[in-house]
N, C-alpha and C positions, 0 to 999 in steps of 0.2 A: 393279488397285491393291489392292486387300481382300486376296485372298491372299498379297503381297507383304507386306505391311505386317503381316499374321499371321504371315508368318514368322519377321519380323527380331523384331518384340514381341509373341510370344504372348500375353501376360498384357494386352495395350491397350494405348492409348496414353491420354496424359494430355486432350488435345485437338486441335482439325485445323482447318487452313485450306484454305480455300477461292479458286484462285486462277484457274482454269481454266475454271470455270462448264460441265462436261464432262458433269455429270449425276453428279459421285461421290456427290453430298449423302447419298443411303440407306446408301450403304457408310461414310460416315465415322460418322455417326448410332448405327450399330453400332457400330463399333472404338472410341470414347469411351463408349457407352453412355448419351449424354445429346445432346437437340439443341443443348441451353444450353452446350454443349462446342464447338460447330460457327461457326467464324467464317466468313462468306464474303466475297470482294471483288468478284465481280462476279456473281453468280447474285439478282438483285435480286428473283427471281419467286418464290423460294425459301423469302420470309416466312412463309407458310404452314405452313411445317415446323416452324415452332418455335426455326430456328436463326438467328446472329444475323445481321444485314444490314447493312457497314459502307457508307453511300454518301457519305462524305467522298471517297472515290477516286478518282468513277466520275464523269464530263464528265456537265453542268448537263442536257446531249441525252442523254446514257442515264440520267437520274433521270426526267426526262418519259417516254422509251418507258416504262419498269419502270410508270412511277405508273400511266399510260394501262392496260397490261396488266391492273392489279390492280384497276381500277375497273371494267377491263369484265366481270372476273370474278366480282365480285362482285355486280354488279347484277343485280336480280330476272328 
């Protein structure tokens, strides 16, 4: 996707979404140059990056797995 996207807008792009939950997150992070550029709708693990995390989307069952994930990750 990264080279594609460099080719058609060398100069960046203004900001990206996230629809796919594919793993683009680093590559888009680059092409805006900011993570606060970075929308996703289903990469809910993704917090951590700094980019933003939309869960209005995403079914009551995948707000719980994401929560669970990010506690267990965090815990000591």
């Amino acid at each position: 996707m990264y080279d594609r996207v460099r080719t058609i807008a060398p100069q960046g792009v203004d900001a990206a979404l996230d629809a796919s939950g594919r793993g683009e997150i680093p590559d888009s992070i680059e092409l805006v140059g900011s993570p606060a550029r970075v929308l996703t709708l289903v990469a809910c693990d993704a917090a951590d990056t700094g980019i933003q995390v939309l869960l209005r989307t995403v079914r009551p069952r995948r707000i719980l797995l994401c929560a669970r994930r990010h506690v267990r990750r965090a815990a000591p």
